[in-house]
DSSP file (Angstrom, degrees, kcal/mol; ACC not computed):
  #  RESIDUE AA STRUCTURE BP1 BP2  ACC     N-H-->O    O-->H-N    N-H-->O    O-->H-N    TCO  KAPPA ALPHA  PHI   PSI    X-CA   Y-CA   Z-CA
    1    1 A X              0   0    0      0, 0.0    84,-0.0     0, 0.0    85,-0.0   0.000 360.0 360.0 360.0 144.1    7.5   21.7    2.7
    2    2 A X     >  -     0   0    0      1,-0.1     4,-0.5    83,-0.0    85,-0.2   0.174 360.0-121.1 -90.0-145.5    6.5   19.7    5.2
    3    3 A X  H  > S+     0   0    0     81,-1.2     4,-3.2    83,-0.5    81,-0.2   0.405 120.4  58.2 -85.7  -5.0    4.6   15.9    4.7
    4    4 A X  H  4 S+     0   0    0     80,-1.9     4,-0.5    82,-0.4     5,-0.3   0.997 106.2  50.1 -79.9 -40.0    1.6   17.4    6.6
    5    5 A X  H  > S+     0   0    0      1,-0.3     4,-2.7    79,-0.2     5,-0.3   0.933 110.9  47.8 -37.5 -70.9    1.6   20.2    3.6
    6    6 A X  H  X S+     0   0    0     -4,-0.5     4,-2.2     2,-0.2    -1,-0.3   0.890 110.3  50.2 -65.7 -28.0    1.5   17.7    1.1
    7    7 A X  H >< S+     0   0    0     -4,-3.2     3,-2.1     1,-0.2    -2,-0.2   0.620 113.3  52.3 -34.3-112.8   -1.2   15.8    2.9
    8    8 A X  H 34 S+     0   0    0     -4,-0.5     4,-0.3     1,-0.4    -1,-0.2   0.229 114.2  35.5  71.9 -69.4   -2.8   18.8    2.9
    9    9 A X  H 3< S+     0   0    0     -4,-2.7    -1,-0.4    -5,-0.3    -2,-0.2   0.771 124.7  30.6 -72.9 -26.6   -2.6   19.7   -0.5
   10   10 A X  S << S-     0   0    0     -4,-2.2     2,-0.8    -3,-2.1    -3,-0.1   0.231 128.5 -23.8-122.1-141.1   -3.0   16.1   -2.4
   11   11 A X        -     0   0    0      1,-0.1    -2,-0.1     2,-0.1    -1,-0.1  -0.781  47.8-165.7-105.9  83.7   -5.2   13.7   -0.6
   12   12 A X  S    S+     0   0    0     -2,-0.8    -1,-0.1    -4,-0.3    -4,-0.1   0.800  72.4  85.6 -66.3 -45.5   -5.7   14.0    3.6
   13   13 A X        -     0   0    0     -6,-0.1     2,-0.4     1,-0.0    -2,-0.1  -0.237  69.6-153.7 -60.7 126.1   -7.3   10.2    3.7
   14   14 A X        -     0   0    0     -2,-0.0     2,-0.4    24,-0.0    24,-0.1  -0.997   7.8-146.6-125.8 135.3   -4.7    7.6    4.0
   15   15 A X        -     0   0    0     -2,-0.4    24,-1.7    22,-0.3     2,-0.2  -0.912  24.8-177.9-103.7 115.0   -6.0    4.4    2.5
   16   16 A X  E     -a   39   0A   0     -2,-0.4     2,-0.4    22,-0.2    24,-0.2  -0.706  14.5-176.2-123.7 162.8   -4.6    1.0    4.4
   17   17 A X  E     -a   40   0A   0     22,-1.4    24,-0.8    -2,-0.2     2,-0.2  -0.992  29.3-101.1-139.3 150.4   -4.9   -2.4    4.1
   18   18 A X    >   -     0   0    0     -2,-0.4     3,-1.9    22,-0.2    53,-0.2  -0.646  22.8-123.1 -43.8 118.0   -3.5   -5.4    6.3
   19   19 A X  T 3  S+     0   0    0      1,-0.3    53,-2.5    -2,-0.2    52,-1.5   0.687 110.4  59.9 -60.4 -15.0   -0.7   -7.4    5.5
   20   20 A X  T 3  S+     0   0    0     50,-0.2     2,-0.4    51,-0.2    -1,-0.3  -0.005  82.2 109.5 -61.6  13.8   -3.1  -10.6    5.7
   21   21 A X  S <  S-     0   0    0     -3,-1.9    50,-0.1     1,-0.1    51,-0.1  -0.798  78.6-110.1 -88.7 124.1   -5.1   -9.3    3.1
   22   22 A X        -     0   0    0     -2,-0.4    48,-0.2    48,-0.2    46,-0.2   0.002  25.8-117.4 -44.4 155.6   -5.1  -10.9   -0.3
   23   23 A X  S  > S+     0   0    0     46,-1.5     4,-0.9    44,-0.3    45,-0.2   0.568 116.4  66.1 -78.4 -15.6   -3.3   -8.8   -3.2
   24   24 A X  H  > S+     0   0    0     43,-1.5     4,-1.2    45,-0.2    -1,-0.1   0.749 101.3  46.7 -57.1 -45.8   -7.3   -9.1   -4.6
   25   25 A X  H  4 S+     0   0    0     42,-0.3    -1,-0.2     2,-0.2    -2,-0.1   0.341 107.3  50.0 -72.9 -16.1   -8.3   -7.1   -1.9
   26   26 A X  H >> S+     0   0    0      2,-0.2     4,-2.4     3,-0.1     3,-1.5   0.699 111.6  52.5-108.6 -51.8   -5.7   -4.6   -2.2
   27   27 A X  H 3X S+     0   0    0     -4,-0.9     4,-1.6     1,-0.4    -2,-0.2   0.945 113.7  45.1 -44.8 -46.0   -6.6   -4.2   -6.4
   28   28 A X  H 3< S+     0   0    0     -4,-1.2    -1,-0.4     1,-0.3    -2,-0.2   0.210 111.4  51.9-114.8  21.5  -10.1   -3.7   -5.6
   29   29 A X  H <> S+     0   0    0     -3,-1.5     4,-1.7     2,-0.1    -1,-0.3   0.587 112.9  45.9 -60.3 -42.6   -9.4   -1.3   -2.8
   30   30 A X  H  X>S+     0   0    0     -4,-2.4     4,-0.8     1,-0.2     5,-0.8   0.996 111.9  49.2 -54.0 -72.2   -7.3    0.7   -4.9
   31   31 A X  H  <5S+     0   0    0     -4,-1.6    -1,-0.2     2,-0.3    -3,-0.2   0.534 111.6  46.6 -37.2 -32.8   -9.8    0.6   -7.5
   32   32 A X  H  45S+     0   0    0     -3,-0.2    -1,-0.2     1,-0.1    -2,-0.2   0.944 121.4  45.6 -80.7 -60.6  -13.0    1.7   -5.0
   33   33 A X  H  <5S-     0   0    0     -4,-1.7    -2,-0.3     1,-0.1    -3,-0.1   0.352 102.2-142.1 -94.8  -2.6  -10.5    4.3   -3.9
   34   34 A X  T  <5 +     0   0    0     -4,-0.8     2,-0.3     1,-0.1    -3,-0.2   0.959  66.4 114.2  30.8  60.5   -9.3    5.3   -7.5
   35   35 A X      < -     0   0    0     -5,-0.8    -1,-0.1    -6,-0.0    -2,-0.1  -0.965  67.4-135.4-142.9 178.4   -5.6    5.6   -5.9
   36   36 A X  S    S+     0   0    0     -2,-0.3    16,-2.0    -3,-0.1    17,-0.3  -0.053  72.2  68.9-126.5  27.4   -2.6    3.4   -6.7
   37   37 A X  B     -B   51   0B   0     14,-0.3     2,-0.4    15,-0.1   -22,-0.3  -0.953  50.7-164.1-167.4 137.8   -1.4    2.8   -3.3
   38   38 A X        -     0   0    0     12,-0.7    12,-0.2    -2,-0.2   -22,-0.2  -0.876  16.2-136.2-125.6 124.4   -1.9    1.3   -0.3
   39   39 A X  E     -a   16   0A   0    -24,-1.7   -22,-1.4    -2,-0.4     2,-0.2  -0.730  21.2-146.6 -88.5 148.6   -0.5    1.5    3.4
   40   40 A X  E     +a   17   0A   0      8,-0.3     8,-0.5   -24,-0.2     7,-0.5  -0.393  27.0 165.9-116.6 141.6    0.3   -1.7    5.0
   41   41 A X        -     0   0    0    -24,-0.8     2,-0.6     5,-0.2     5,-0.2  -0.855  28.5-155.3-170.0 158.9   -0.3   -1.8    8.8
   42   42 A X  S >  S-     0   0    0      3,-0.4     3,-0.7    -2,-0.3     2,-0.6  -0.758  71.0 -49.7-121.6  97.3   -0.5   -4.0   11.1
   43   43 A X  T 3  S-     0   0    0     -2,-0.6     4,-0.1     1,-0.2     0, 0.0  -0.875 123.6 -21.2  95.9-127.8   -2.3   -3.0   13.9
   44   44 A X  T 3  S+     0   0    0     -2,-0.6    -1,-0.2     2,-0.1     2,-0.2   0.162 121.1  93.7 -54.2 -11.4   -0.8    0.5   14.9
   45   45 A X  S <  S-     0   0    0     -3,-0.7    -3,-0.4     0, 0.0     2,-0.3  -0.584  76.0-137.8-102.2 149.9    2.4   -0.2   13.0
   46   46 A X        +     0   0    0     -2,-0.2    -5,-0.2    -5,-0.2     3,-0.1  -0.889  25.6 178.6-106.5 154.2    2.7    0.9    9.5
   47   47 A X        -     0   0    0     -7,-0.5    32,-0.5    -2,-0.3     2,-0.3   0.618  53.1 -49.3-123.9 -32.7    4.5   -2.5    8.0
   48   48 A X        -     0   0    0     -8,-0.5    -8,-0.3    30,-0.1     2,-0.3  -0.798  46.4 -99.8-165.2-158.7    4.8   -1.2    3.9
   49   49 A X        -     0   0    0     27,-0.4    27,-0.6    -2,-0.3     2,-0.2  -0.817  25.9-164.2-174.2 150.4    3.4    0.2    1.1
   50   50 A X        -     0   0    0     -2,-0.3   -12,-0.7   -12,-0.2     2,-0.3  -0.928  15.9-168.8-144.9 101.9    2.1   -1.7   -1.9
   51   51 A X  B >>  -B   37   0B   0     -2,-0.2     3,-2.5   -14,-0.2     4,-1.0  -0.553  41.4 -92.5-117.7 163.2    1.3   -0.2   -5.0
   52   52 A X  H >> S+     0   0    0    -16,-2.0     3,-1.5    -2,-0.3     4,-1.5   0.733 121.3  54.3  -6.5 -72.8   -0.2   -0.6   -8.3
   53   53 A X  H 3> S+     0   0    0    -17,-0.3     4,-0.7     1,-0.2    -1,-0.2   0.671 106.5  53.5 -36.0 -43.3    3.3   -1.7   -9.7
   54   54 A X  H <4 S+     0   0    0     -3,-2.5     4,-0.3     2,-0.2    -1,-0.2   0.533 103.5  52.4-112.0  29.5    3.6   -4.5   -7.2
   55   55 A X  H <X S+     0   0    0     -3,-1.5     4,-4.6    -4,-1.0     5,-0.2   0.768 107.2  48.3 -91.4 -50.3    0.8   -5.9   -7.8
   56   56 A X  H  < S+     0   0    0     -4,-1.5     4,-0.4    -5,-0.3    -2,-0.2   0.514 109.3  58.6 -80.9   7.8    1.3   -6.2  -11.5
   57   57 A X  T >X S+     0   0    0     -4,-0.7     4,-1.8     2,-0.1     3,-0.5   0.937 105.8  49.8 -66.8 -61.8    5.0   -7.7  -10.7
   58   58 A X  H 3>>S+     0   0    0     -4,-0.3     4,-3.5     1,-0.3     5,-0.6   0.921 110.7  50.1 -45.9 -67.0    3.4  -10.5   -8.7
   59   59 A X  H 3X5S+     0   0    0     -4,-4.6     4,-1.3     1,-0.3    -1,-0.3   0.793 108.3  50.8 -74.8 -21.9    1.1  -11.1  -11.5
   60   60 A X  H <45S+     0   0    0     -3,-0.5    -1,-0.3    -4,-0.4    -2,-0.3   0.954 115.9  41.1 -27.3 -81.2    3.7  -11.2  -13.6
   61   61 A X  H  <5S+     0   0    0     -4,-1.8    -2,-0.2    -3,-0.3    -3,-0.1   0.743 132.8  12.4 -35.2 -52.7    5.7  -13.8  -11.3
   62   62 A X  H ><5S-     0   0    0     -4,-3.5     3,-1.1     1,-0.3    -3,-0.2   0.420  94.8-155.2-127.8  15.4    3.2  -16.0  -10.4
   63   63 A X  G ><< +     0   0    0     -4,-1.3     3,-1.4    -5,-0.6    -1,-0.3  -0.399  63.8   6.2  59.3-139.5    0.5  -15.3  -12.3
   64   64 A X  G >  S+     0   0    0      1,-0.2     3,-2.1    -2,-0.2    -1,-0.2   0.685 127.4  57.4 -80.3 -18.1   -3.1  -15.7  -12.0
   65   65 A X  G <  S+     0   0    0     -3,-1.1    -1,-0.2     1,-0.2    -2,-0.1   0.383  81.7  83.3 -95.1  19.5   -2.4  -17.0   -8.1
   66   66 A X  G <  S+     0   0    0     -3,-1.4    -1,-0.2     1,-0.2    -7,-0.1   0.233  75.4  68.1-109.8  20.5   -0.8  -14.1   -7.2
   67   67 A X  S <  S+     0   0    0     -3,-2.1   -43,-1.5     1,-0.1   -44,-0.3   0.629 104.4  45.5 -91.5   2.7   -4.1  -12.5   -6.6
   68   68 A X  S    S+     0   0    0     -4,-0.2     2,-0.3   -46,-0.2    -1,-0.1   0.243  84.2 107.7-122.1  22.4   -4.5  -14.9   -3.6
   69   69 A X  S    S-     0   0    0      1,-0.2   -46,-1.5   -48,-0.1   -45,-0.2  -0.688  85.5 -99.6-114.6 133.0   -1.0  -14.5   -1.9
   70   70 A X    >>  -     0   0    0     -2,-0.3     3,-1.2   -48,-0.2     4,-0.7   0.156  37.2-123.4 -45.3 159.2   -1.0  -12.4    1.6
   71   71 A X  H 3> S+     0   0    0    -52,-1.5     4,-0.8   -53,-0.2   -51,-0.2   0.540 110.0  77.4-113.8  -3.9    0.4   -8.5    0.3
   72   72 A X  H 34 S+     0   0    0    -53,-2.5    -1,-0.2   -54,-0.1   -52,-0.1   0.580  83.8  52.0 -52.6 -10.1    2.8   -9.3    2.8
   73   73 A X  H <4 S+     0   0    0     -3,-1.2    -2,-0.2   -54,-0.2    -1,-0.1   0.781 116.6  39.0-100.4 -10.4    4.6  -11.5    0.6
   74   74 A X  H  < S+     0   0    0     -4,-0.7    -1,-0.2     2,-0.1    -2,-0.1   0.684  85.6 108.8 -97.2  -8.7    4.8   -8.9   -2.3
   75   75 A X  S  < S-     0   0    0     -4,-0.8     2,-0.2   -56,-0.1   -25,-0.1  -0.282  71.8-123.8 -70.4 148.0    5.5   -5.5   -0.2
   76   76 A X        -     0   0    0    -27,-0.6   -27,-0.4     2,-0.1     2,-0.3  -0.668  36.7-130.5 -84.7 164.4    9.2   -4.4   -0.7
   77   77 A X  S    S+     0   0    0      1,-0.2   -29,-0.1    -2,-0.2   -30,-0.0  -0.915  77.5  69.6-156.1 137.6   10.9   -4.0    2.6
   78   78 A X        -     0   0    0     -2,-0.3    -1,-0.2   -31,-0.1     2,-0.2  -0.018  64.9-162.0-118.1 133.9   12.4   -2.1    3.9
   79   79 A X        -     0   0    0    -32,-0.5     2,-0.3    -3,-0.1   -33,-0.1  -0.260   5.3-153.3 -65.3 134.7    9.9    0.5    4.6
   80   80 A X        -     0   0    0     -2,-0.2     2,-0.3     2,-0.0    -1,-0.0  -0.748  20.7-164.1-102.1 126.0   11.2    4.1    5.4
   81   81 A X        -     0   0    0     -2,-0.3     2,-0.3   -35,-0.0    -1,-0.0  -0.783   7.9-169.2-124.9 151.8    8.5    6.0    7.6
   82   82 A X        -     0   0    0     -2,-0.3     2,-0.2     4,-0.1    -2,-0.0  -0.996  23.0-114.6-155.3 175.1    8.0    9.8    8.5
   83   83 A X    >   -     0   0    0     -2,-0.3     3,-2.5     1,-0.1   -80,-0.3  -0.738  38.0-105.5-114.0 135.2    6.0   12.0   10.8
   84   84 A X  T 3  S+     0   0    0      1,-0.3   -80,-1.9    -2,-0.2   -81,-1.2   0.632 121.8  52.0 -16.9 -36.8    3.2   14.6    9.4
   85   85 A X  T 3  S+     0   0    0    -83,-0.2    -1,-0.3   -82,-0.2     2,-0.1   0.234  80.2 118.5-111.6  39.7    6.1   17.3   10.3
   86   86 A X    <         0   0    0     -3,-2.5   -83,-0.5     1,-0.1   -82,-0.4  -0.214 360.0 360.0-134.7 138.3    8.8   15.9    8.7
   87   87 A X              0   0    0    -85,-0.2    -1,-0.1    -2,-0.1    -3,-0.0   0.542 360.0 360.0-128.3 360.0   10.2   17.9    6.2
């Protein structure tokens, strides 16, 4: 199966956010978007992924100030990329 299949099949819309974007901004993106993940890019570049999970690590970590921290500093690296026909 390929990834464009599972696009296909699951969700076509890929939802992204910047890595200069608050980890606040990423919650309540998820949250408009009811999904539990976000891709990171910067520009043209995909940079991460940041998900539900490492949001509630952060808050974990730093607490209430880890809603105001870049979601660069919390994506795990390093990110693994692949192309719609990728199987």
């Amino acid at each position: 199966m390929s990834i464009q299949n599972v696009l296909d099949r699951n969700r076509a819309e890929v939802v992204t956010i910047s890595p200069t974007d608050t980890v606040k901004s990423a919650a309540d993106r998820m949250r408009a978007h009811d999904i539990a993940a976000l891709v990171v890019k910067s520009g043209a570049a995909i940079t991460g992924l940041i998900s539900d999970r490492e949001i509630v690590h952060a808050a974990s970590r730093h607490g209430e100030g880890a809603l105001y921290m870049a979601v660069l500093e919390i994506v795990p690296h390093p990110t693994i990329t692949t192309a719609p026909g990728d199987t």
